[in-house]
C-alpha positions in Angstrom: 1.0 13.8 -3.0 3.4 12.1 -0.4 4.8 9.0 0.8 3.0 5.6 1.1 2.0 5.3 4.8 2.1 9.4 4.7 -1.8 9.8 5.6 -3.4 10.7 2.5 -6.6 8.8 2.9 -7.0 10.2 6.2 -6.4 13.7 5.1 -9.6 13.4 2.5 -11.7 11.3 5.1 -11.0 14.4 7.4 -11.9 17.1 4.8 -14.8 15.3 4.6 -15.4 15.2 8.4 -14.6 19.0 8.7 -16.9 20.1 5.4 -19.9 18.2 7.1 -19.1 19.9 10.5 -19.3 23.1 8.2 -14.9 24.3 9.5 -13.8 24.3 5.7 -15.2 25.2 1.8 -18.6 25.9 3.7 -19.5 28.4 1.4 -17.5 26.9 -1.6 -19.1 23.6 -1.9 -22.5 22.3 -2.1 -21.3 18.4 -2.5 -17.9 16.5 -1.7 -17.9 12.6 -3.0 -15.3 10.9 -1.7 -13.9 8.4 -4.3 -11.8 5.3 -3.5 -10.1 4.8 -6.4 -9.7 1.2 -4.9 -13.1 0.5 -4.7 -14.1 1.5 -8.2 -11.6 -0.2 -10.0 -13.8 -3.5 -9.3 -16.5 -2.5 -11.5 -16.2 -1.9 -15.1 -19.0 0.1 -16.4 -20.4 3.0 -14.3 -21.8 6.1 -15.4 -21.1 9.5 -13.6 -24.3 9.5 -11.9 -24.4 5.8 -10.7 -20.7 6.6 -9.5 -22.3 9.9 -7.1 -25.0 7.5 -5.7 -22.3 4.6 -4.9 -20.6 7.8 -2.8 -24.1 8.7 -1.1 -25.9 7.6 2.0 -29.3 8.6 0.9 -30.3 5.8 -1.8 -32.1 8.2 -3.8 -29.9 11.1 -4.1 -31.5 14.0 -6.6 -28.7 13.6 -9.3 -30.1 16.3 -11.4 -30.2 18.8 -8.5 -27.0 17.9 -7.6 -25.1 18.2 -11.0 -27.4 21.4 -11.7 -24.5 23.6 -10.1 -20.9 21.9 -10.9 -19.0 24.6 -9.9 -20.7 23.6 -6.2 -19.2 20.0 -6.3 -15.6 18.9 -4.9 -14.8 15.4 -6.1 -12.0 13.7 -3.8 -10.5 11.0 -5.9 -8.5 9.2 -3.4 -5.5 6.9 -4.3 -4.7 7.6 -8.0 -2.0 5.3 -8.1 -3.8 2.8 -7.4 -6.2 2.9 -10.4 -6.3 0.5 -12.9 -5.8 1.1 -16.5 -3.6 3.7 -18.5 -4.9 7.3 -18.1 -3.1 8.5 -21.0 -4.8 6.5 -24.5 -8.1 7.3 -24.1 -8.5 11.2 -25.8 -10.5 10.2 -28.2 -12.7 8.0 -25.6 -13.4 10.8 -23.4 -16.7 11.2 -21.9 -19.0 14.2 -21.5 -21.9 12.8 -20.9 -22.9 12.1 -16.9 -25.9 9.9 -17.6 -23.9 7.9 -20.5 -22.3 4.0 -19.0 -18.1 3.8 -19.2 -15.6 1.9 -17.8 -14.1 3.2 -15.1 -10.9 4.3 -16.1 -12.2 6.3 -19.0 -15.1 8.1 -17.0 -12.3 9.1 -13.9 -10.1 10.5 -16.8 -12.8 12.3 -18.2 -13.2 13.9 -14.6 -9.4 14.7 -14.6 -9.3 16.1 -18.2 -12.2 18.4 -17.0 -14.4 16.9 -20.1 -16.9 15.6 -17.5 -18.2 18.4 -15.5 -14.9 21.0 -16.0 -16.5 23.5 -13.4 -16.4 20.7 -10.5 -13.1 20.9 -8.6 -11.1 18.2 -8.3 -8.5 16.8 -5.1 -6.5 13.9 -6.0 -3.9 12.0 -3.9 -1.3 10.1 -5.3 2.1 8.6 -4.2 5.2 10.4 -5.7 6.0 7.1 -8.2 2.6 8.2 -10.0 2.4 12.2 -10.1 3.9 12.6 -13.2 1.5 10.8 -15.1 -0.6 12.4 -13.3 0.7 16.2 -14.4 0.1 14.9 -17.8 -4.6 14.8 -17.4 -4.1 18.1 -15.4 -4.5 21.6 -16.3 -3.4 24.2 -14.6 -2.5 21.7 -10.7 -1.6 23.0 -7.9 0.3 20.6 -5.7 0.6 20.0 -1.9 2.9 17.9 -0.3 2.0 16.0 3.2 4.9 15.9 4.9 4.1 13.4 8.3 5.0 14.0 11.3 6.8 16.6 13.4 9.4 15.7 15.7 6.8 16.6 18.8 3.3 14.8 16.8 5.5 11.8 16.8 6.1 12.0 20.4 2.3 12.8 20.7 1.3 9.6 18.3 3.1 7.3 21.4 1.5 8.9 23.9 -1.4 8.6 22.2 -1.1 5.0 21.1 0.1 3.6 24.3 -2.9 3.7 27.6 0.2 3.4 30.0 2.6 6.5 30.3 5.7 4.5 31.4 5.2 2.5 28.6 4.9 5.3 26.2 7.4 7.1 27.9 10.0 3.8 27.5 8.9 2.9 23.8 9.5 6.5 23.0 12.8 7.0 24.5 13.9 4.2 22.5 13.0 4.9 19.3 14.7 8.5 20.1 18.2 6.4 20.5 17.5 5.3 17.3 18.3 8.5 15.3 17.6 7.0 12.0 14.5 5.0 13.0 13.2 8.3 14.3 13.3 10.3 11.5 11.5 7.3 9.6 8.4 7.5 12.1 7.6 10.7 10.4 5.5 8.6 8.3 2.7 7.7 10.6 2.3 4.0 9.2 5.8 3.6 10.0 4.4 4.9 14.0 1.7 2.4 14.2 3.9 -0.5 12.8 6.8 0.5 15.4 4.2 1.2 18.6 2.6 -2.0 17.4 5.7 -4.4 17.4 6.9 -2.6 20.6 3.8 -3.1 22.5 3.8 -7.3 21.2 6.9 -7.2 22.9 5.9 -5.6 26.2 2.8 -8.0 26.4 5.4 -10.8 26.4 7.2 -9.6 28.6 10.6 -9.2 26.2 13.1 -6.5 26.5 12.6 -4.1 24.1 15.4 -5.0 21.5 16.9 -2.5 19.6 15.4 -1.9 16.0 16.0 -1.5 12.8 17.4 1.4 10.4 15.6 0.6 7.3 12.1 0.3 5.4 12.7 -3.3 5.3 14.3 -3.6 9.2 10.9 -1.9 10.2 8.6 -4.2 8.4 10.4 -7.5 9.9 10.1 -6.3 13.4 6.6 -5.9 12.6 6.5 -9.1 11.2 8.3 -11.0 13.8 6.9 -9.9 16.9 3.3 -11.4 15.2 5.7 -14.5 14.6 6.3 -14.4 18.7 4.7 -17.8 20.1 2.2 -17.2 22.4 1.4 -20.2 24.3 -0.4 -21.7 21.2 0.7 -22.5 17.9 -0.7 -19.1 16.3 3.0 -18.1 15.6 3.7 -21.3 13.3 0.8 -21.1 11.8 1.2 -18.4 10.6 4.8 -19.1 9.6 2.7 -22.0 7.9 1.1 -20.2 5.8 3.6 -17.1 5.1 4.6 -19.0 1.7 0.5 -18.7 0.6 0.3 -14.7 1.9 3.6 -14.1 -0.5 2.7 -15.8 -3.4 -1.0 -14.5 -3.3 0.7 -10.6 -2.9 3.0 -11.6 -6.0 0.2 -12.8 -7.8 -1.8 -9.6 -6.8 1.2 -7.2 -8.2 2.0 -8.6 -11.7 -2.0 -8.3 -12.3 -2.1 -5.1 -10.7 -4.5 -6.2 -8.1 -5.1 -5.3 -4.7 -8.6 -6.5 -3.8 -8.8 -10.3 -3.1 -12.0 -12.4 -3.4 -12.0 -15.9 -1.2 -11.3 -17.7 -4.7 -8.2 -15.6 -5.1 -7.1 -16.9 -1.3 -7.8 -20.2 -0.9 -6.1 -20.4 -4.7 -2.9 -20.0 -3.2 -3.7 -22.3 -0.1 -5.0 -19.7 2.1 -8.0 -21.0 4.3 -10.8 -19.1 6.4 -9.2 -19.4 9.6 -6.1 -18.4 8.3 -7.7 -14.7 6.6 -9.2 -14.7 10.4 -5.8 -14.5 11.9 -4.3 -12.1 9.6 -7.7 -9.7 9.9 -6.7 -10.1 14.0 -3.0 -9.2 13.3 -3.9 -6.5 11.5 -2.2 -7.8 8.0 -5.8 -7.9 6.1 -8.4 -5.7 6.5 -12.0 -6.3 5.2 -13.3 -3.4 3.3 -16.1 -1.7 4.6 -18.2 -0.8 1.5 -17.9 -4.2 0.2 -17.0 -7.3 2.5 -16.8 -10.0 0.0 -13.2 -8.3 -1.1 -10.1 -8.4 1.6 -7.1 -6.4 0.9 -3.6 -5.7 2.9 -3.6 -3.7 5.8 -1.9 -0.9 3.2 -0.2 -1.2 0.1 3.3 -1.3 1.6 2.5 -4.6 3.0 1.5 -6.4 -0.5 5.1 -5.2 -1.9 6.7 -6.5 1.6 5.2 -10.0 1.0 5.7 -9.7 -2.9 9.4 -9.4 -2.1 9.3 -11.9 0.5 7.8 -14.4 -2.4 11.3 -14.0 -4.4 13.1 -15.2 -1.8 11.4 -17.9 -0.1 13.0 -21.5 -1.3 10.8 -24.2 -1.8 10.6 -27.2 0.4 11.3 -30.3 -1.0 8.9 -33.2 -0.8 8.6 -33.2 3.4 7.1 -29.6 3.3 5.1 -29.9 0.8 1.6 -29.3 3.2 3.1 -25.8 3.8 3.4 -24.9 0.3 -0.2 -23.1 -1.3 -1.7 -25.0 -3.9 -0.8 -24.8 -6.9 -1.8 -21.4 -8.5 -2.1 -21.5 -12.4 -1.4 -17.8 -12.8 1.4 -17.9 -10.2 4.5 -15.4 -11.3 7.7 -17.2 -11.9 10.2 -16.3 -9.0 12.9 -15.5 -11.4 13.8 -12.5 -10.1 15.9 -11.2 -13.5 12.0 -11.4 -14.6 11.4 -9.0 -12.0 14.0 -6.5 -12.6 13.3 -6.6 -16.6 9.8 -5.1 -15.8 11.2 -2.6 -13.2 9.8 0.7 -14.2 7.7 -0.4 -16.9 4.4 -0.9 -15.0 1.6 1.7 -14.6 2.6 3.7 -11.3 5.4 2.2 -10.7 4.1 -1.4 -9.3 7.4 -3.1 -8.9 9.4 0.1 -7.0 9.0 -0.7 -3.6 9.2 -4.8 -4.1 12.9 -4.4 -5.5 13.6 -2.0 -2.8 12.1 -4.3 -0.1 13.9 -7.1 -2.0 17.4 -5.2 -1.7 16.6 -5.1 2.1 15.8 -8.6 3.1 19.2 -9.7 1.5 21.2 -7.7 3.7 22.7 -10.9 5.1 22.5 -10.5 9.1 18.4 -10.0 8.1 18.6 -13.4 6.2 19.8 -15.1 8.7 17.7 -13.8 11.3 14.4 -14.7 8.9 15.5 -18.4 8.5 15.8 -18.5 12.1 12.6 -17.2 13.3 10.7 -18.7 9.8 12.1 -22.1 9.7 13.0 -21.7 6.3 15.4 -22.0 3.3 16.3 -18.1 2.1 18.3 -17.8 -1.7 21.4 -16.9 -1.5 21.4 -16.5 -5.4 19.1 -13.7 -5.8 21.7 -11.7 -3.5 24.4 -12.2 -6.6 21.9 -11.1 -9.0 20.8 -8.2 -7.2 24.3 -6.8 -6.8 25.0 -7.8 -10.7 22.1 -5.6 -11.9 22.7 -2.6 -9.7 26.3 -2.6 -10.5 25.4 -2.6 -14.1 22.6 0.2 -13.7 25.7 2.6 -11.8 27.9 2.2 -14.8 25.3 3.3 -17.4 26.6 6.4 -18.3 22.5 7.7 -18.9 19.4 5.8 -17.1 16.3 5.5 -17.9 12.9 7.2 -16.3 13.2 4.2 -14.0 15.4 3.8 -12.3 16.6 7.0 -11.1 19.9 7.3 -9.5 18.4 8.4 -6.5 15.9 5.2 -6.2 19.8 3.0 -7.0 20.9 4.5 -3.6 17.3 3.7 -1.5 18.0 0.1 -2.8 22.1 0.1 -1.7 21.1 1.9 1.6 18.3 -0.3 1.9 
């Protein structure tokens, strides 16, 4: 388990890497099969041995061979939290049969349940919000923590990310003024986004400003330094369009989504050049086993926008071309909605928008995000915000969600 941004898919893709190399399990395991729990959430039905093939470059993999020896396989089931479905109603449903068609959810929880293949082994990552769900398919877990970066891989990760030394050597030194922003780069998505915004500002020849001391501070300088005209009008259109990558992230929460066919884009007034722009400024990413799909750069990004969505007025009649069409299955932006639901989605969907949503409300943030967005922020949402966390801290006894300690990332956020 760790944090979102912590490295988790990169710590299965390099198991993988080191297995094939033959440095680990090279007497354990015969087979790993990486699974992207993303990526198998888009199909339905799949049996066991349609899901090894899907993992395998050969297009005729011997299935029987392979499943001759379980005990030999390692299945890496990578983002668990990200699955669709509940893990948790299907006991009677379970499957035990490789060759035998089932949706998705109930053949990866017969995997987990060990009624599939029980001698296989089994690595799962998951963010924190969805290990205890988790803990309840497992028998007998044994749990590792990634824990990011040390003090001197962070220092290594700027070195690393930036050609020039002077310029590593200045970006680095600033973050270390920073104590609080610091500590945060221990999460190495939170590195990339920080070299990233700090190198956009080199290129244009900015002082480096100082930056933030939040989730949400972190993710605007990111934001804003893509938002930095340069000598075109790239940085308004994409301010153009900002109200169409918000709504379509919203949309993409309440349905538990995070894949996003063309349709699903140009539904919420999203065009190909525009998708072409974000894939250059690294907010969308195509995915590489199947093309047709686009998701955010990383899951933090779709809760960043979500938030975003909740705040963003609408323009009256004059800026109504910057407004997406019309999406039938648009969310309502009442944001008491919102926090009615919080806690009560699988994996705990809605955790990080709220929390993102407490941060952009921080007033000097609003201000600064009309400014560089040309547009109309809520000031009501702020009241409401502050209503419903003042009521939480008086409950004498809280619910699963939210804990006490997720109240105080929200007030410090």
């Amino acid at each position: 388990q760790g944090a979102a941004g912590i490295g988790k898919t990169i710590l299965t893709r390099k198991i993988m890497l080191d297995w094939a190399s033959g440095k680990v399990f090279k007497d354990r395991f015969d087979y790993l099969f990486y699974i992207h729990c993303r990526e198998v959430s888009l199909v339905t039905r799949r049996s066991l041995g349609d899901l090894i093939v899907s993992c395998c470059p050969d297009p005729n993999p011997p299935i029987s061979k392979i499943l001759r020896k379980p005990s030999k396989i390692l299945f890496l089931m990578d983002g668990f939290d990200e699955l669709q479905g509940a893990f948790d109603e299907h006991t009677g449903e379970l499957c035990t049969d490789w060759q035998k068609e089932e949706r998705v959810d109930i053949l990866l929880s017969s995997l987990i349940r060990k009624k599939l293949l029980p001698e296989a082994s089994l690595l799962i990552t998951t963010r924190p919000v969805a290990l205890e769900k988790l803990q309840h398919l497992l028998d007998h877990p044994r749990h590792v923590e990634i824990l990011g970066f040390s003090e001197m891989k962070r220092k290594e990760y700027f070195f690393k990310y930036f050609s020039d030394e002077d310029q590593a050597r200045e970006a680095f030194r600033l973050i270390q003024e920073n104590e609080i922003l610091f500590t945060m780069c221990f999460i190495p998505l939170v590195c990339w986004i920080v070299c990233t915004g700090l190198k956009q500002q080199m290129e244009s020849g900015k002082s480096l400003a100082q930056t933030s001391k939040t989730t949400t501070a972190v993710y605007i300088f990111f934001l804003s330094s893509l938002l930095q005209p340069r000598g075109g009008s790239q940085g308004y259109h994409l301010s153009a369009n900002l109200r169409g990558l918000c709504s379509l992230a919203a949309d993409g929460i309440w349905n538990q989504k995070i894949l996003f066919e063309e349709c699903d884009l140009r539904n919420h007034g999203l065009q190909k050049a525009d998708v072409s722009a974000f894939l250059r400024m690294n907010l969308f990413q195509k995915e590489v086993e199947c093309e047709k799909f686009y998701s955010f750069i990383h899951m933090t990004f779709q809760e960043f926008f979500a938030a975003m969505y909740y705040l963003l007025e609408e323009k009256e009649e004059g800026g109504k071309k910057n407004m997406p069409r019309r999406c039938s299955k648009l969310p309502s932006r009442d944001v008491t909605v919102l926090l009615e639901n919080y806690g009560k989605f699988e994996k705990g969907y809605l955790i990080f928008v709220v929390r993102f949503l407490f941060g952009l409300i921080n007033q000097e943030r609003t201000s600064y995000l009309e400014k560089k967005l040309s547009c109309k922020i809520s000031q009501q949402i702020r009241l409401e915000l502050l209503k419903w966390i003042e009521v939480k801290a008086k409950a004498k006894k809280l619910q699963i969600q939210p804990s006490q300690l997720e109240l105080f990332y929200c007030l410090y956020e």
